[in-house]
C-alpha positions as CSV (number, residue, x, y, z in Angstrom):
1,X,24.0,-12.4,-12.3
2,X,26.2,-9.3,-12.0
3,X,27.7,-8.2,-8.8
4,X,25.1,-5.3,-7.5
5,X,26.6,-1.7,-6.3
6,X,29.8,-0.8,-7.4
7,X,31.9,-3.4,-5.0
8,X,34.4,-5.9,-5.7
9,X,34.3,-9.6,-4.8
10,X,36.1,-9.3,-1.4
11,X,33.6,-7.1,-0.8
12,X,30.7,-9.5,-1.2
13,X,32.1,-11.9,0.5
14,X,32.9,-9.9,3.7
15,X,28.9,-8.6,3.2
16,X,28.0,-12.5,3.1
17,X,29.9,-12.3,6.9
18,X,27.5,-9.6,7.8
19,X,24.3,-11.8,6.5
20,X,25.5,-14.8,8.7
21,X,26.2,-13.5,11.6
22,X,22.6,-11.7,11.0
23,X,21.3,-15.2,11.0
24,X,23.2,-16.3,14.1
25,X,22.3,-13.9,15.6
26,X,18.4,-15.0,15.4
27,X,19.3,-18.4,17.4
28,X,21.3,-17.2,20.9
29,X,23.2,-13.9,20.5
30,X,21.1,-11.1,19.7
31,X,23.9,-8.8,19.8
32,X,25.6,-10.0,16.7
33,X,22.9,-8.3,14.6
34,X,25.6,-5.0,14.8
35,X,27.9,-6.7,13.5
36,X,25.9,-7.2,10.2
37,X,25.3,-3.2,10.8
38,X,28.5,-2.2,10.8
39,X,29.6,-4.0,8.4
40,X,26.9,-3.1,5.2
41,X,27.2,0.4,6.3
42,X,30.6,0.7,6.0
43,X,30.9,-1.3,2.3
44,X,27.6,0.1,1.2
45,X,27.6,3.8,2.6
46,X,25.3,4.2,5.7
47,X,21.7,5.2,4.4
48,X,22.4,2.5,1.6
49,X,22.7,-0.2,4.7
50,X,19.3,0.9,6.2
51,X,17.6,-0.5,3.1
52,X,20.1,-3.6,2.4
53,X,19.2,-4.7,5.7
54,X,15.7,-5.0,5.9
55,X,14.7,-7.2,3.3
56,X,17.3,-9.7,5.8
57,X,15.4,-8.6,8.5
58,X,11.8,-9.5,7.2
59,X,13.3,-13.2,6.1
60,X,14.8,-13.8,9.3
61,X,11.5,-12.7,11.0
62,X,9.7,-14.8,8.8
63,X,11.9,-18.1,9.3
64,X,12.1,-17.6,13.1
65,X,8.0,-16.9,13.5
66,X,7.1,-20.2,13.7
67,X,9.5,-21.6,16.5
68,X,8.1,-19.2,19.0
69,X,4.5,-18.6,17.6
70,X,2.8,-20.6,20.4
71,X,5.1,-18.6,23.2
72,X,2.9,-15.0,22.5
73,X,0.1,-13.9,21.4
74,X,-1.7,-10.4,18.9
75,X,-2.8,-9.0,22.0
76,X,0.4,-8.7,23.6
77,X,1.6,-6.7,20.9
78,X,-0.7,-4.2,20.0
79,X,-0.2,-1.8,22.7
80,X,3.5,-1.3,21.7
81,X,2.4,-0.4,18.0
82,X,0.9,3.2,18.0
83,X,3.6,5.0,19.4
84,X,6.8,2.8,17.6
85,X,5.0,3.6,14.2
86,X,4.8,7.2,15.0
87,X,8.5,7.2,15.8
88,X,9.2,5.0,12.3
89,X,7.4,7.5,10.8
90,X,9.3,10.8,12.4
91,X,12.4,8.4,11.7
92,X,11.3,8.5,8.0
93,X,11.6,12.2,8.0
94,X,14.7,12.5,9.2
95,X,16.3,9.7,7.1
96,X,15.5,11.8,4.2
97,X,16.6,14.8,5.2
98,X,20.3,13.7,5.9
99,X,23.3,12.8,3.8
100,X,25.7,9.8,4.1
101,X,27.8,11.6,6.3
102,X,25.3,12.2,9.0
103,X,23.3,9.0,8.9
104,X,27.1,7.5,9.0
105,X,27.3,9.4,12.7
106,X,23.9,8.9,13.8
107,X,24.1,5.4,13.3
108,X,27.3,5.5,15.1
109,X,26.0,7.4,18.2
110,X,23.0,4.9,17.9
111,X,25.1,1.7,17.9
112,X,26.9,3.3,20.8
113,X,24.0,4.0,23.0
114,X,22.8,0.7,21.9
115,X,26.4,-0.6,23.6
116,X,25.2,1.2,26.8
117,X,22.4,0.3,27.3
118,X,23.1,-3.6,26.7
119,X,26.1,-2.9,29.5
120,X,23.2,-2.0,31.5
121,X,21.2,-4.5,30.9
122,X,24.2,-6.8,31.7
123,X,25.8,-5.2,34.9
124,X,23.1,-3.0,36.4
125,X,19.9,-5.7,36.4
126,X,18.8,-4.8,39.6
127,X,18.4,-1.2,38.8
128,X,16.8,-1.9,35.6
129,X,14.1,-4.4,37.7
130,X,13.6,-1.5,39.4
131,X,12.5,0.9,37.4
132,X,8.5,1.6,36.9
133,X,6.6,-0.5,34.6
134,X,4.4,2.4,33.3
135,X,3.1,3.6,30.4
136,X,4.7,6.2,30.3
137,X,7.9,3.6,30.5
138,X,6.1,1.9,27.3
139,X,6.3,5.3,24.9
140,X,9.6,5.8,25.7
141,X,11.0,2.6,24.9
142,X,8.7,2.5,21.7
143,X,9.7,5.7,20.7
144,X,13.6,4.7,21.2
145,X,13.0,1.4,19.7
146,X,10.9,3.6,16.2
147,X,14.2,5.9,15.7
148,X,16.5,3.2,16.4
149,X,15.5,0.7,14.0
150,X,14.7,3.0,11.4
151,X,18.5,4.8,11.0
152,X,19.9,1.9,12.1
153,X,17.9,-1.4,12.0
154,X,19.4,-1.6,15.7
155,X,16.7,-1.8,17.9
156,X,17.5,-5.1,19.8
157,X,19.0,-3.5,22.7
158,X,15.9,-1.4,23.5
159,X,13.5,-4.2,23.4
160,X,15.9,-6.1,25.6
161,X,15.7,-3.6,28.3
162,X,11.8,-2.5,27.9
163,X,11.6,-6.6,28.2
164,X,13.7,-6.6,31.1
165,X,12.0,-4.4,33.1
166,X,8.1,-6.1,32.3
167,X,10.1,-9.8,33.8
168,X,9.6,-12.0,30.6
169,X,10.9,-15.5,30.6
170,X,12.9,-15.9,28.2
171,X,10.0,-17.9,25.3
172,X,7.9,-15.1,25.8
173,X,10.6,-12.4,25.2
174,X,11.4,-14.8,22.0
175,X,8.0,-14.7,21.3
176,X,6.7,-11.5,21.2
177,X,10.0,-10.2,20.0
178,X,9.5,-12.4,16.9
179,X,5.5,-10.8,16.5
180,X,6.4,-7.5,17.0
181,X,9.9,-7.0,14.6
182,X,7.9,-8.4,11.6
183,X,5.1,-6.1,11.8
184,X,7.6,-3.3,12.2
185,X,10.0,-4.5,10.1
186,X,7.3,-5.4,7.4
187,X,5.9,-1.8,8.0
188,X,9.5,0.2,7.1
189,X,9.2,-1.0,4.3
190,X,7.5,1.2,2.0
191,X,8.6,4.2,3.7
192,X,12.6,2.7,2.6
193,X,11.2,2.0,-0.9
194,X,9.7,5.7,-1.2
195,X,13.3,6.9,-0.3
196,X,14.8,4.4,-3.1
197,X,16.7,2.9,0.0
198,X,15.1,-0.2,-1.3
199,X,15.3,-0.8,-4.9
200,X,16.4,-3.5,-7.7
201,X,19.9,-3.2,-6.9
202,X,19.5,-3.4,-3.3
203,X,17.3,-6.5,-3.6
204,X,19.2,-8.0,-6.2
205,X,22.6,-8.1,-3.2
206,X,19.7,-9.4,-1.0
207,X,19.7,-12.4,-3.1
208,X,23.3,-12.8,-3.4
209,X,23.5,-12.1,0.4
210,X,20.6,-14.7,1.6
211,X,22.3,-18.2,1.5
212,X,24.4,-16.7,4.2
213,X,21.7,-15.7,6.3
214,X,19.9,-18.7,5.9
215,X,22.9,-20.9,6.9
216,X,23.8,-18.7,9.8
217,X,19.6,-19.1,10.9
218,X,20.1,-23.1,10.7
219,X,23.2,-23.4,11.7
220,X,23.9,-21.1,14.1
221,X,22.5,-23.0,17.1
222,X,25.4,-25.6,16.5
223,X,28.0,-23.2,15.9
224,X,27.2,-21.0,18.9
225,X,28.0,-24.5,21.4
226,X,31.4,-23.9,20.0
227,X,32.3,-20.2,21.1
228,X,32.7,-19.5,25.0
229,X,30.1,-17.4,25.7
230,X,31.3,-14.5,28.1
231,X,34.5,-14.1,25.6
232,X,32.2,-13.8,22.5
233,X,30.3,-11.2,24.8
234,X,33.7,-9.1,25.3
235,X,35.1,-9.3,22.0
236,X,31.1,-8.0,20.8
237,X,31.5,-5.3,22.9
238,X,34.8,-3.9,22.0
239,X,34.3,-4.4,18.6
240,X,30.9,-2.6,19.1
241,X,33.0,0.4,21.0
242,X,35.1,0.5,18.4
243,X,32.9,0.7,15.2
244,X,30.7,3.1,16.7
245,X,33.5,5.3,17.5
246,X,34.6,5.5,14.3
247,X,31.2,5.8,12.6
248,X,30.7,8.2,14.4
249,X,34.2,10.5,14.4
250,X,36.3,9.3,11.9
């Protein structure tokens, strides 16, 4: 099997990186998932990583499904669906219309908001707690969490909040999390392969990318007992700072 996209072997290998740390990221550090981002977009071109990604996405969805299927349930879902899909779909249009360049500094700015608000999250809980669980609360947070993983596949940080704020314990924030990204991973889909952001070439990396995402899925709960937890957290967040930044400016 040739080596898809015009890349080297160094290149593959460092994308393999990206793929596990996609799969660790599924058992205990959600926040690794931008590191995968970063790095596709910046060896792939940025509206090329959209569509890399997914296919990843969808597999880890569908690996991770069972382990928290009993901890949610259909009904909790369905009432965050209308308005994300309408914001996938206006997401759709603006994918489109931009070039490299721009989806290159939009995901930036988006993996840089996503940075603030998991700082937030982190050092401002009791504001967060506070704020209204409304619906109006709901359509935000869908709407941010449509755009967001449609440029960027980087929606993680929203749901974390909007999850926040509603008090889940922990399963069910596993739980529905693991519900709701398939169906809306599972539902970019066609709108990626209508742009050609999904194609034979990109699925043919997603086969040479998916032993590491598998090993980082069934290994990553032992590997994660290994790293100290608050410096992984610092080092994610200035690494985050300072791929955004240069996404988005340089």
């Amino acid at each position: 099997m040739t080596i898809p996209y015009d890349v080297t072997w160094l290149a593959i290998a460092i994308a393999c990186l990206g793929a596990f740390s996609l799969g660790i990221s599924k058992t205990g550090f959600p926040g690794l998932a931008i590191v995968n981002v970063l790095i596709i977009a910046e060896i792939f071109g940025a509206k090329n990583s959209v569509g890399i990604i997914l296919p990843l996405l969808v597999v880890c969805d569908i690996v991770v499904l069972p382990l928290f299927w009993k901890h949610a349930t259909w009904k909790m879902i369905w009432p965050l669906v209308p308005v994300t899909f309408a914001a996938i779909i206006g997401a759709w249009f603006l994918l489109d219309a931009i070039n490299d360049l721009t989806a290159r500094r939009v995901i930036g700015g988006i993996i840089l908001l996503m940075l603030v608000l998991q700082l937030i999250r982190e050092f401002k809980k009791e504001f967060l707690e506070h704020l209204p669980d409304s619906r109006i609360f709901r359509w935000i947070s869908c709407g941010l969490i449509g755009v967001s993983t449609m440029l960027a596949n980087a929606a993680g940080p929203v749901y974390s909040i909007y999850a926040l704020v509603h008090k889940m314990p922990k399963m069910l924030f596993l739980g529905v999390g693991a519900r709701f990204f398939l169906l809306v991973n599972l539902f970019k889909m066609p709108f990626l392969g209508q742009l050609d952001l999904i194609n034979p070439e990109s699925l043919r990396l997603n086969l040479w990318l998916l032993p590491a995402l598998l090993i980082g899925i069934f290994l990553g709960r032992k590997v994660i007992h290994y790293v100290p937890q608050r410096t992984f957290e610092i080092l994610l967040y200035a690494f985050s700072a300072i791929a955004g930044l240069r996404m988005l400016f340089f």
